[in-house]
Biopython code that builds the backbone (N, CA, C, O; Angstrom):
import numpy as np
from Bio.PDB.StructureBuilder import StructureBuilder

atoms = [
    (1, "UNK", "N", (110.535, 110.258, 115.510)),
    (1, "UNK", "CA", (109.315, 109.953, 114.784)),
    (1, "UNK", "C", (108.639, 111.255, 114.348)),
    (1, "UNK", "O", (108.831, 112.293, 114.981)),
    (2, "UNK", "N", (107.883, 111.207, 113.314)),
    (2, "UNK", "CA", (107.539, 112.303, 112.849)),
    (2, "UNK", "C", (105.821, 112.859, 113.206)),
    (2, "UNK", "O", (104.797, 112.318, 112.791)),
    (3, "UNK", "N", (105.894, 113.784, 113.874)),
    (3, "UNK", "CA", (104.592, 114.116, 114.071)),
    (3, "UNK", "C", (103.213, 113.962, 113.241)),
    (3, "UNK", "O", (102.979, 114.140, 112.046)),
    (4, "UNK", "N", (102.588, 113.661, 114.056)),
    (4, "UNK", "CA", (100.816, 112.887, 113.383)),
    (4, "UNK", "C", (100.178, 114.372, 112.167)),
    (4, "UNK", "O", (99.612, 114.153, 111.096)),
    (5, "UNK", "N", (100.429, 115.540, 112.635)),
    (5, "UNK", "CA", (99.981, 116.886, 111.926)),
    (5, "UNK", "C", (101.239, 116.540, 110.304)),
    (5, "UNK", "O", (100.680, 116.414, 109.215)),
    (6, "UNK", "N", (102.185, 116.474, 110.338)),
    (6, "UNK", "CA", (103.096, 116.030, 109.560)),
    (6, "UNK", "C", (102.933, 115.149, 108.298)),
    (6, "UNK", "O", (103.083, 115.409, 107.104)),
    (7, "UNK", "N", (102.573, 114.007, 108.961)),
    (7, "UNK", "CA", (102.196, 112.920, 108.292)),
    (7, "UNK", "C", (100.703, 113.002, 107.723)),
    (7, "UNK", "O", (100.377, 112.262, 106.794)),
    (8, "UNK", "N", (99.907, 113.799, 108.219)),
    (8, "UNK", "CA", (98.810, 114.142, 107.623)),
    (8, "UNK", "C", (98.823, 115.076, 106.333)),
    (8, "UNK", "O", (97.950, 115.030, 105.467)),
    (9, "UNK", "N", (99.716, 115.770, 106.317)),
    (9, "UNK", "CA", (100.475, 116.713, 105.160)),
    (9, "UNK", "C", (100.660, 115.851, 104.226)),
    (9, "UNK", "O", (99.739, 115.626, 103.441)),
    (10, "UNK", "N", (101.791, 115.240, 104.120)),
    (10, "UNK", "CA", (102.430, 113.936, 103.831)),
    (10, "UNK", "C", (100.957, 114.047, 102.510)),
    (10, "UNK", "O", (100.598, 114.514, 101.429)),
    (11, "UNK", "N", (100.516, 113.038, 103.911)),
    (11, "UNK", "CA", (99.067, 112.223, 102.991)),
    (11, "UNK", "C", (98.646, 113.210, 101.895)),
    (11, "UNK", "O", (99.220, 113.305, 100.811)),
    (12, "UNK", "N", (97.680, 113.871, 102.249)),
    (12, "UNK", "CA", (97.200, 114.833, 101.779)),
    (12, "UNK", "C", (97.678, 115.227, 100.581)),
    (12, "UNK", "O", (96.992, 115.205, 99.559)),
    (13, "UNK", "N", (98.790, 115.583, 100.626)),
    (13, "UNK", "CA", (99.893, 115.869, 99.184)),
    (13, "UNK", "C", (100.006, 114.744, 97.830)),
    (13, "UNK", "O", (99.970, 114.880, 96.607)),
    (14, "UNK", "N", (100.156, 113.609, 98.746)),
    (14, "UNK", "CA", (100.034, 112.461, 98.177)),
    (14, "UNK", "C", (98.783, 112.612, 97.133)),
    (14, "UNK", "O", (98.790, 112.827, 95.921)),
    (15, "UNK", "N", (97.528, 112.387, 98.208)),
    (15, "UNK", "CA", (96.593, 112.083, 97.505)),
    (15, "UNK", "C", (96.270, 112.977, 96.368)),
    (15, "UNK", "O", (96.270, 112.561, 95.209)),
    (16, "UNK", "N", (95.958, 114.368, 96.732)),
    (16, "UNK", "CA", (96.352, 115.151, 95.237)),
    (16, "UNK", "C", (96.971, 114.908, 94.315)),
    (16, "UNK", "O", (96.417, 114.731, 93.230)),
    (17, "UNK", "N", (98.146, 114.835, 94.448)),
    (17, "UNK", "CA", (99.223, 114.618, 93.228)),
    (17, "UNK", "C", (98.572, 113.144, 92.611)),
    (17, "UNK", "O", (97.879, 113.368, 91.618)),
    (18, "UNK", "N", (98.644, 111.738, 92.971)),
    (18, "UNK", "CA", (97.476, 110.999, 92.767)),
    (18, "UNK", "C", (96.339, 111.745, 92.115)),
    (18, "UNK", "O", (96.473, 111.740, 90.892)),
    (19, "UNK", "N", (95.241, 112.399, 92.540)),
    (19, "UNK", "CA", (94.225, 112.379, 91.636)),
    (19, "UNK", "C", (94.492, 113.299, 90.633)),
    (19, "UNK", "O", (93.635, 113.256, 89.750)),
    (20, "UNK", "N", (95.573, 114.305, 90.403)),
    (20, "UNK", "CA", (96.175, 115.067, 88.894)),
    (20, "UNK", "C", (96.650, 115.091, 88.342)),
    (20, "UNK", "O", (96.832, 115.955, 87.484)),
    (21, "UNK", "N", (97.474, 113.458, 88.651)),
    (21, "UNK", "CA", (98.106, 112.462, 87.922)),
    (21, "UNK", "C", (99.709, 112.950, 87.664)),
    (21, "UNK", "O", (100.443, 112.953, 86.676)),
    (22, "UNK", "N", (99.879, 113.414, 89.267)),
    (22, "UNK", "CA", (101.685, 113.813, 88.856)),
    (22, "UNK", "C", (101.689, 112.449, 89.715)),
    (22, "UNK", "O", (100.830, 111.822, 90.336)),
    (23, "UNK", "N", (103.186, 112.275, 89.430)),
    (23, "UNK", "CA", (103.828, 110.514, 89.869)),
    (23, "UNK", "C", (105.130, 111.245, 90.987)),
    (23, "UNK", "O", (105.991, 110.564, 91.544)),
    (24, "UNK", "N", (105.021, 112.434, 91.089)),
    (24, "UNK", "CA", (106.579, 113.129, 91.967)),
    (24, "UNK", "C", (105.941, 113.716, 93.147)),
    (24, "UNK", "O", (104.898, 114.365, 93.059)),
    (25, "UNK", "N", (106.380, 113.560, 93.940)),
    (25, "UNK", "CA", (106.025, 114.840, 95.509)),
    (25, "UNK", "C", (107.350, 114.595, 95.936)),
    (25, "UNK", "O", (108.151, 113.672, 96.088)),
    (26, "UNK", "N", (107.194, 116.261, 96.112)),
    (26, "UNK", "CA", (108.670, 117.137, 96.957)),
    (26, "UNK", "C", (107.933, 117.005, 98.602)),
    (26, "UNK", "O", (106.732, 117.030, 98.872)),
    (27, "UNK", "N", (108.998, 116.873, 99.457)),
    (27, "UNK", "CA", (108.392, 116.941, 100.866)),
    (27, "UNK", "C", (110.007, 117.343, 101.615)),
    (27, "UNK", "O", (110.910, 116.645, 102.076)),
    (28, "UNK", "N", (109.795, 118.921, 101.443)),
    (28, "UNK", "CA", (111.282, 119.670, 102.219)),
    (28, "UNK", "C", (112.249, 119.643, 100.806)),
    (28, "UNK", "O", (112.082, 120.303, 99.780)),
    (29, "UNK", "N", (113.008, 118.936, 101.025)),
    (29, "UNK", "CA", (114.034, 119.183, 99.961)),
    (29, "UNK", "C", (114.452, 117.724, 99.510)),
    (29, "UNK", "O", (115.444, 117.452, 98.834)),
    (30, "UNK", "N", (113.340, 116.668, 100.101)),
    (30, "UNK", "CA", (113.618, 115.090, 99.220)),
    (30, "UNK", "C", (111.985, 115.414, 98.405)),
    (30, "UNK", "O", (110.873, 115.859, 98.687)),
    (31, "UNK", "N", (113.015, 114.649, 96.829)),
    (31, "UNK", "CA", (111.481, 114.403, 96.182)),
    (31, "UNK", "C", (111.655, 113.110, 95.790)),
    (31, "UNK", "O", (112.781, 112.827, 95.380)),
    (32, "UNK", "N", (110.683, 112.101, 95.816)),
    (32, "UNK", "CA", (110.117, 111.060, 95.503)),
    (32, "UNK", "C", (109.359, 111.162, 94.389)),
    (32, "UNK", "O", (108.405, 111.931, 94.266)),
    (33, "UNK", "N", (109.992, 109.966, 93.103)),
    (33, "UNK", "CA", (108.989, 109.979, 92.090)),
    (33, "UNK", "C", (108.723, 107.936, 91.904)),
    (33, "UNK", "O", (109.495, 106.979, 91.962)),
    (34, "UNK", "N", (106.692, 108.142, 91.592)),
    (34, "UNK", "CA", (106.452, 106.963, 91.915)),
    (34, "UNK", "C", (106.240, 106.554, 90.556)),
    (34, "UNK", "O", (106.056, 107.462, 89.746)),
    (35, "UNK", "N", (106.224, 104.934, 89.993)),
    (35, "UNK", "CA", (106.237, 103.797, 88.904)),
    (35, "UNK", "C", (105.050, 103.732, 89.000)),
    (35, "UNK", "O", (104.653, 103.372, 87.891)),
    (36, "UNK", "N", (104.291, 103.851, 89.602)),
    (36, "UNK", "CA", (102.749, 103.503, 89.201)),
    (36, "UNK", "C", (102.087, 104.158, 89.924)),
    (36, "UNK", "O", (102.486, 104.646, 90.981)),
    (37, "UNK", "N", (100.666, 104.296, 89.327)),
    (37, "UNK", "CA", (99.516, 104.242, 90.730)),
    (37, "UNK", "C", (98.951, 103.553, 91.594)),
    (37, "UNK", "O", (97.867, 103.844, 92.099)),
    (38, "UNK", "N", (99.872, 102.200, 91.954)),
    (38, "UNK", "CA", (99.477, 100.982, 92.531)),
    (38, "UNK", "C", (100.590, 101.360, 93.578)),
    (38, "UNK", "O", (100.295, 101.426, 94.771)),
    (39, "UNK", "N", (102.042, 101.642, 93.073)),
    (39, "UNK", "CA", (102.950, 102.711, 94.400)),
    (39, "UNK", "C", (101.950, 103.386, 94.706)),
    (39, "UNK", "O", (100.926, 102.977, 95.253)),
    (40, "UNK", "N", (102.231, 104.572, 94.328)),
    (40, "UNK", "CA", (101.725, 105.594, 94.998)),
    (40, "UNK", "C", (100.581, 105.268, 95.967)),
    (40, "UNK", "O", (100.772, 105.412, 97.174)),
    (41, "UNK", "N", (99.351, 104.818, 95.478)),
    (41, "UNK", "CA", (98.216, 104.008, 96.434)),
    (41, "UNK", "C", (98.978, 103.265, 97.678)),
    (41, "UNK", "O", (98.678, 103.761, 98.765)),
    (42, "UNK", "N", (99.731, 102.379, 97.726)),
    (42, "UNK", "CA", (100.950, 101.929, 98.626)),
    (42, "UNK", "C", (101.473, 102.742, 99.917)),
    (42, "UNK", "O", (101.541, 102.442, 101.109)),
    (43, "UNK", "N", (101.841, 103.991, 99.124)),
    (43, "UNK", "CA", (102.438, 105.078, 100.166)),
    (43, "UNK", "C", (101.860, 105.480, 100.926)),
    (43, "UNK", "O", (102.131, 105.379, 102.122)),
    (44, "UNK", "N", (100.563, 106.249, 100.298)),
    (44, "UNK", "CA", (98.765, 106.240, 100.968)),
    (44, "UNK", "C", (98.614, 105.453, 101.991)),
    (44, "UNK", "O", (98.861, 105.982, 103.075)),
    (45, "UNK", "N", (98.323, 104.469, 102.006)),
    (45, "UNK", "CA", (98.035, 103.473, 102.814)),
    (45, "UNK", "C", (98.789, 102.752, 104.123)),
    (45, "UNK", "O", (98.316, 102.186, 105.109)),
    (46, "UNK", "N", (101.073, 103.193, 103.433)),
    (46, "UNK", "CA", (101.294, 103.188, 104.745)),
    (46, "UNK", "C", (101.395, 104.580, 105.411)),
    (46, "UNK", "O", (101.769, 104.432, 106.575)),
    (47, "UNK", "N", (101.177, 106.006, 105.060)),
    (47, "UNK", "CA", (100.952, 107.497, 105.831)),
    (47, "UNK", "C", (99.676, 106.668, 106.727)),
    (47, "UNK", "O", (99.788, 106.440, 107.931)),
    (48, "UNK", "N", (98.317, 106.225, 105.813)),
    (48, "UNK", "CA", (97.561, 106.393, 106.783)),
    (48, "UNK", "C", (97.682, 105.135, 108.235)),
    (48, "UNK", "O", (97.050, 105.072, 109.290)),
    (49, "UNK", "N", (98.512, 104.485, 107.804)),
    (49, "UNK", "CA", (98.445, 102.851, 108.818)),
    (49, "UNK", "C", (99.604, 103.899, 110.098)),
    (49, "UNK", "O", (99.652, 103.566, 111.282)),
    (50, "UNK", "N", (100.296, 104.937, 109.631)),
    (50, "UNK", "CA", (100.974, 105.710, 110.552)),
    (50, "UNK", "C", (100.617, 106.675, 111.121)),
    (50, "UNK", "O", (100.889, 107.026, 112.269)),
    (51, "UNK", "N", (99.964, 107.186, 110.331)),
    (51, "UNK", "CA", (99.147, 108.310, 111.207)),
    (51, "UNK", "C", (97.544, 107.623, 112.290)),
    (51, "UNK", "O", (96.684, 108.360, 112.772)),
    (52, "UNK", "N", (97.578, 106.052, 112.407)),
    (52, "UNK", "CA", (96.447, 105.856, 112.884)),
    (52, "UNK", "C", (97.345, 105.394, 114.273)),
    (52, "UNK", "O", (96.897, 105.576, 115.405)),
    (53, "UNK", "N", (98.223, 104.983, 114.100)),
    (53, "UNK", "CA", (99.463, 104.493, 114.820)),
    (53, "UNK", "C", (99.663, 105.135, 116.033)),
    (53, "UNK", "O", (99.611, 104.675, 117.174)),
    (54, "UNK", "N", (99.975, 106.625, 115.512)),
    (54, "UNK", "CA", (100.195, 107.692, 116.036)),
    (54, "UNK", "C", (99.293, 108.000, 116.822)),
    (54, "UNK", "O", (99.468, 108.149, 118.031)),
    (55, "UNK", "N", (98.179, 108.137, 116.210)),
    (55, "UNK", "CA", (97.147, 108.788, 116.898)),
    (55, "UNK", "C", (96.617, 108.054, 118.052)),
    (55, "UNK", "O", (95.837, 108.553, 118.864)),
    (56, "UNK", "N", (96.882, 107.341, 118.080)),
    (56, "UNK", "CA", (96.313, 106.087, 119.141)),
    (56, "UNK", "C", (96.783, 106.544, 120.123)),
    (56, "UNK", "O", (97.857, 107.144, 120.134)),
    (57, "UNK", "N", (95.903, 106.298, 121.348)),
    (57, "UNK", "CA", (95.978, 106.715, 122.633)),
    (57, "UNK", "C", (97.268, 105.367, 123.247)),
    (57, "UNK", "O", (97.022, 104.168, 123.113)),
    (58, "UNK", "N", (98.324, 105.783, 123.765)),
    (58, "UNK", "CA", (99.259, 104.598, 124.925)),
    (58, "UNK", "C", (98.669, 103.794, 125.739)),
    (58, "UNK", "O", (97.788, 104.437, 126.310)),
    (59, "UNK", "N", (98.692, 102.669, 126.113)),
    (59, "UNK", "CA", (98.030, 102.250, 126.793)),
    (59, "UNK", "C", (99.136, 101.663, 128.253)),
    (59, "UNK", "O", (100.014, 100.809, 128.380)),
    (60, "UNK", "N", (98.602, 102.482, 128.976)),
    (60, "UNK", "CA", (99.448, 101.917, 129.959)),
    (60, "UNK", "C", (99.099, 101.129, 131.015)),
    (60, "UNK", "O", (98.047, 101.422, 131.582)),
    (61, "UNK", "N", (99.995, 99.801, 131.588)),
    (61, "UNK", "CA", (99.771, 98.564, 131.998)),
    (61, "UNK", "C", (100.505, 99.068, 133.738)),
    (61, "UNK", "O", (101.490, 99.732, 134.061)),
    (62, "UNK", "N", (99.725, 98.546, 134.300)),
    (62, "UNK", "CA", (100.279, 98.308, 135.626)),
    (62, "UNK", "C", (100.481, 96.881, 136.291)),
    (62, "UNK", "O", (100.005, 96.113, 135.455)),
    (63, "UNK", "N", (100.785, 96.383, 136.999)),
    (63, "UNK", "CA", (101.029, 95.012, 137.257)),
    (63, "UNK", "C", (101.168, 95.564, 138.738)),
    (63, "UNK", "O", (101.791, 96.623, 138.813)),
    (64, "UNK", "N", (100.717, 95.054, 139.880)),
    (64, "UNK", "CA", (101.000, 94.983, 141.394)),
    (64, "UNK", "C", (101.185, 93.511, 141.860)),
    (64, "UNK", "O", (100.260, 92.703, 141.783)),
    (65, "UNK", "N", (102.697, 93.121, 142.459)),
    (65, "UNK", "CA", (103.161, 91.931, 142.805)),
    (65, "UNK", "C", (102.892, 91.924, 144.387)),
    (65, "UNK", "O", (103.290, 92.846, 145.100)),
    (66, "UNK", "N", (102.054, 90.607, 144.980)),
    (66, "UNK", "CA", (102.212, 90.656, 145.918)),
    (66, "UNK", "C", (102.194, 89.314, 146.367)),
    (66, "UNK", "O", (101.371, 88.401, 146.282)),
    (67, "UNK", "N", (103.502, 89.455, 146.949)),
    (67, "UNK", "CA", (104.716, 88.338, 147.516)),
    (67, "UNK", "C", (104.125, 88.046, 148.570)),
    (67, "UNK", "O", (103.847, 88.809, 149.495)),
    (68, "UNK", "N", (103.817, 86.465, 148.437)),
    (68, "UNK", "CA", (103.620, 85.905, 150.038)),
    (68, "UNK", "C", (104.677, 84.742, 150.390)),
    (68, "UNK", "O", (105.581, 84.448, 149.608)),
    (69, "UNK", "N", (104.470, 84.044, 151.754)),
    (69, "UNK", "CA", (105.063, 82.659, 152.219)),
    (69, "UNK", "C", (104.043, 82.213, 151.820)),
    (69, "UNK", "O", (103.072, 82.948, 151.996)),
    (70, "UNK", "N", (103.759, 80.731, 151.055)),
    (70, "UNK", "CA", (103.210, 79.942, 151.087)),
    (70, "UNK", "C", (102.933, 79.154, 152.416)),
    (70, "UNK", "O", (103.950, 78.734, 152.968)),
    (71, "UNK", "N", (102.037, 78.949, 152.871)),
    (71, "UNK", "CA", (101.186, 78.715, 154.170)),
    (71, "UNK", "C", (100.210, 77.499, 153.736)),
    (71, "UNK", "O", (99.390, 77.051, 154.537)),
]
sb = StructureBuilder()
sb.init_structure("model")
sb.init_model(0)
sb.init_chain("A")
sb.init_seg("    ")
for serial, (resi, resn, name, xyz) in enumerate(atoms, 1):
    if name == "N":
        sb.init_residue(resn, " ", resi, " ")
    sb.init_atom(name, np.array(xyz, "f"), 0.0, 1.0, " ", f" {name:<3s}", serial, name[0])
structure = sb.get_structure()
């Protein structure tokens, strides 16, 4: 999985290119080019549904079983 600092890049890039109206972002050596601004808005939205994902604290569950005879 790709780190939360990462995916914030990601975004970020996104959203620029979005508001100066390029439809392409390079990210490493893949580039993605988007059909609309209704994609692109799309992509936005799942970086940020992942980076909130991410960021979220684990929640960890404990369960303690304790076995009796019925009496």
């Amino acid at each position: 999985m790709t780190d939360v600092e990462t995916l914030r890049e990601w975004r970020d890039k996104l959203i620029d290119n979005r508001a100066s109206g390029v439809r392409e972002a390079r990210f490493g050596d893949e580039s993605v080019s988007y059909k609309s601004d209704e994609e692109m808005a799309m992509a936005i939205r799942d970086l940020e549904r992942r980076i909130a994902n991410a960021a979220r604290p684990k929640v960890v569950r404990t369960v303690y079983v304790n076995p009796s005879r019925g009496t």
